[in-house]
N, C-alpha and C positions, 0 to 999 in steps of 0.2 A: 260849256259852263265853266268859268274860270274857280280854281281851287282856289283862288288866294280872298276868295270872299267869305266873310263871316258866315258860320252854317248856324242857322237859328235854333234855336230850344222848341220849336213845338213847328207845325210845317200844317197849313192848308190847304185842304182839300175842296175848293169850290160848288157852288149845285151854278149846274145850266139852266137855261131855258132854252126852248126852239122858238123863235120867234112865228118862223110859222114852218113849214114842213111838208116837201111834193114828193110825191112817190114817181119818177118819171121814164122807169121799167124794170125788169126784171132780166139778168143773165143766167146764162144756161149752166151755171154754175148752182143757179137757185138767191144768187146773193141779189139784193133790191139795189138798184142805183136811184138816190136821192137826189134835192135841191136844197139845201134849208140854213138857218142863220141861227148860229150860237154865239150868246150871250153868255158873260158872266156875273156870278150874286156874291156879296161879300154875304154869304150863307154857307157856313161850309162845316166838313166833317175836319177831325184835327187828330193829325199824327205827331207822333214822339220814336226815335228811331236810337237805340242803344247798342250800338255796335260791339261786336264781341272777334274773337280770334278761333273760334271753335269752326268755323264754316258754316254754322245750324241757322235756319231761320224760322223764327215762330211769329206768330201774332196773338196780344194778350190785348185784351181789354184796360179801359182805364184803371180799372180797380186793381190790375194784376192779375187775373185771372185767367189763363186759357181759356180765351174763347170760340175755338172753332174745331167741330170734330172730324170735319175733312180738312185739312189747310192746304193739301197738293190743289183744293177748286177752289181756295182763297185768292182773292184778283190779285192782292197785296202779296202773298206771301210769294203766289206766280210770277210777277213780277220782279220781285227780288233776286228769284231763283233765275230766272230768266236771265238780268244784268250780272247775274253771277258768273253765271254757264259762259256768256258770251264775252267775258271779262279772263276767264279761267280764272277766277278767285278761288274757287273751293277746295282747288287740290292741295295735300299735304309736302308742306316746304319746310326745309330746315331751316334756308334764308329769314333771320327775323324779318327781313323788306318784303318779303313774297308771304308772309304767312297768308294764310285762309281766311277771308272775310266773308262774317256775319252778322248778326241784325236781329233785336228783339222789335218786334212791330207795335205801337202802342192805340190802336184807335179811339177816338170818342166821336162814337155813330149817331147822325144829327139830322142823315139827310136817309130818312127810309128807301129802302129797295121796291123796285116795283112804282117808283113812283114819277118816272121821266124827267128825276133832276141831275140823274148820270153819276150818283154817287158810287157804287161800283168800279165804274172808268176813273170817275176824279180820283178816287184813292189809289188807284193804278200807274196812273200817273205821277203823281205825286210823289209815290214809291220809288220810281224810275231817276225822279228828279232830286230826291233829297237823295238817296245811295252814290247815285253819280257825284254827287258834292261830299259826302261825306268818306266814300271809299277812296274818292278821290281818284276815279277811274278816267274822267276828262273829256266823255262823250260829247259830242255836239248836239246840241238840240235835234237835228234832222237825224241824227243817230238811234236819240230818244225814241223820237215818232219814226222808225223803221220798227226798232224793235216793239214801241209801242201797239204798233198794229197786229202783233200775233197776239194779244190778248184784247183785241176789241174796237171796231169802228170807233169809239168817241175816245181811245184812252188817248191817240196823236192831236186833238183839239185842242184837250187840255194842258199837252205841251209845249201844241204850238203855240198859247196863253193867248191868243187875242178875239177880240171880236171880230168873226169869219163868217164868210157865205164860204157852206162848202158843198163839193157837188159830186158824183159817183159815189163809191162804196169809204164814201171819208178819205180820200185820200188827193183831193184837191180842195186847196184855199187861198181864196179869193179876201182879199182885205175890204173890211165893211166898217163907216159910219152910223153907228146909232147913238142917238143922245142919252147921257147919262139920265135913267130917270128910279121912277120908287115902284117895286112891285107888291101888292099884294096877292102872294102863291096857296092855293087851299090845295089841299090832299087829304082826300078818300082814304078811311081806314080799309084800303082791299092792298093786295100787290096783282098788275098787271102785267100778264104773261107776253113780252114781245114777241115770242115767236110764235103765240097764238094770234096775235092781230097780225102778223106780216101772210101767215097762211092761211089769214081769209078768204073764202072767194070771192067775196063781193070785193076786195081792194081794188079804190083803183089806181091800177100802174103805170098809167099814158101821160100823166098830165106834162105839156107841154113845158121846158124849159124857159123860163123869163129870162131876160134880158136887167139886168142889175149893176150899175155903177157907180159904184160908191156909198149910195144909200137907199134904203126900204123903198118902194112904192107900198101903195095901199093898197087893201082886199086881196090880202094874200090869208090864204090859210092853214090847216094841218088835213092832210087828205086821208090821216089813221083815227081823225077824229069819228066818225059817224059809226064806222067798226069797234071802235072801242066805245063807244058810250050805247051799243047794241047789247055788245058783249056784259058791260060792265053799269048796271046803269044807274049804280053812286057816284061814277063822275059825271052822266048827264045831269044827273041833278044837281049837283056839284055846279058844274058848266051856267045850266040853266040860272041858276040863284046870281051867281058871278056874273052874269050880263045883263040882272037888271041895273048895274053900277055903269055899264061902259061895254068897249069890243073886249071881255074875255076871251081866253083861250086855251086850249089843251098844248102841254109840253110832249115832244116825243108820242111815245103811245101811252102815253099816260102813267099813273092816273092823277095828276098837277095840273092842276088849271091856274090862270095867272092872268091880272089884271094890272095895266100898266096905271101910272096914280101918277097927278103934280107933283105931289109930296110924301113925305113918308108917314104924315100926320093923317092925311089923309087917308093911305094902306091899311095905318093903323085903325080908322074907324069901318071902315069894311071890314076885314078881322075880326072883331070886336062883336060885329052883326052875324056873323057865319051859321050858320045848321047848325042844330047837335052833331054830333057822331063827326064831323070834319075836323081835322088838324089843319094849320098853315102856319105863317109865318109871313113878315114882312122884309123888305129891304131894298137895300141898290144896289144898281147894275153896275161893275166893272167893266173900265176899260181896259184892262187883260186882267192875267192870274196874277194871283198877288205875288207869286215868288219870281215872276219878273221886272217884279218894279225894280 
């Protein structure tokens, strides 16, 4: 990522969807090898990054406030520390060129945790991708997504920025065609525990690999769906309501279900109709991350 590019005032953080999602086994490491297609939503959480000379990293909330009272498990502040470590930024230089860089973290949280739209990862990312521009440290993208991957299967997606078929443990992608459309996304006020649906036992973990070039076939599904709507069963009902409109679906392991819409007018009146007690949101799909247009 070239430094001679304008660094912006405020940096987005994207939500995914899975379009749909194969469990296709398991290694003896324990880690799940996947199949599945990410999309991007101009639906995002939004950072603000205030760099300092101190080497300290914090993350505060929009209002200013410290808000985290672990931040060494903060993905963001992980992250930072991370491109830090492997940067050598933090050590004490007398060189004004070499001093120590740091980083006030600013979030406005938009996209709930626990809800399979990869906010978590997306701010992870994000992190990785504005510091790099702004320390002006000069990594490459595949740099990014190395390091990216010690803090989390999805944070390398979202720096890969495009819409991907991707396959093993996140770490292969496959360039995909899907048409820009409108979603209407509802979420369950629950959070859903992914490492409680991955060590299901009823998962299942064989589903054969498809064959995919280029673009989607049909009656594809999410294979963590029937586990989680056992487990959790505000988003079958969720699920359920959302497919009297069309083919709804379940994001990740949840808890996001998502309907694809002509328009955005349309999303907008499914919305509108939703259950009590659900949240959602409307909007459109990207063709990558915004910070690589």
């Amino acid at each position: 990522m070239s430094s001679s590019k304008p660094v912006p005032e405020s940096w987005l953080a994207p939500a995914k969807l899975n379009l749909f999602l194969h469990v296709t086994g398991r290694r003896e490491d324990g880690y799940h090898t996947l199949q599945t297609a990410f999309i991007f939503l101009d639906y995002a959480d939004v950072l603000r990054f205030a760099p300092n000379d101190s080497g300290e990293i914090t993350r505060i909330d929009i209002e200013g406030r410290l808000e985290i009272d672990l931040p060494e498990e903060d993905l963001c502040v992980k992250a930072a520390k991370l491109l830090q470590a492997h940067c050598k930024l933090a050590q004490d230089k007398l060189s004004r060129e070499k001093r120590s860089r740091g980083a006030s973290i600013y979030l406005q949280k938009n996209l709930p945790a626990g809800a399979g739209l990869g906010g978590g990862s997306s701010d992870a990312a994000t992190t990785l991708m504005a510091l790099n521009q702004i320390w002006k440290t000069g990594l490459s993208l595949e740099e990014l997504m190395d390091l990216g991957r010690q803090l989390g299967a999805d944070v390398p997606v979202f720096i890969n920025g495009k819409t991907t078929l991707a396959l093993g443990v996140g770490d292969e992608f496959f360039p995909l065609e899907v048409p820009k459309q409108a979603y209407c996304v509802l979420i369950p006020q629950i959070h859903v525990s992914t490492a409680q649906i991955f060590s299901d036992s009823s998962l299942t973990r064989d589903t054969p690999i498809k064959t995919i070039r280029g673009s989607l076939p049909p009656l594809l599904v999410n294979d963590l769906e029937a586990v989680t709507c056992r487990l959790y069963p505000e988003v079958e009902k969720a699920l359920n309501w959302l497919r009297i409109f069309g083919d709804a679906r379940m994001s990740g392991t949840g808890a996001s279900v998502f309907l694809a819409c002509d328009t955005l007018e349309e999303a907008k009146k499914v919305l509108h109709q939703r259950p009590e007690g659900v949240d959602g949101f409307v909007a459109h799909s990207l063709l990558c991350h915004p910070h690589h247009v």
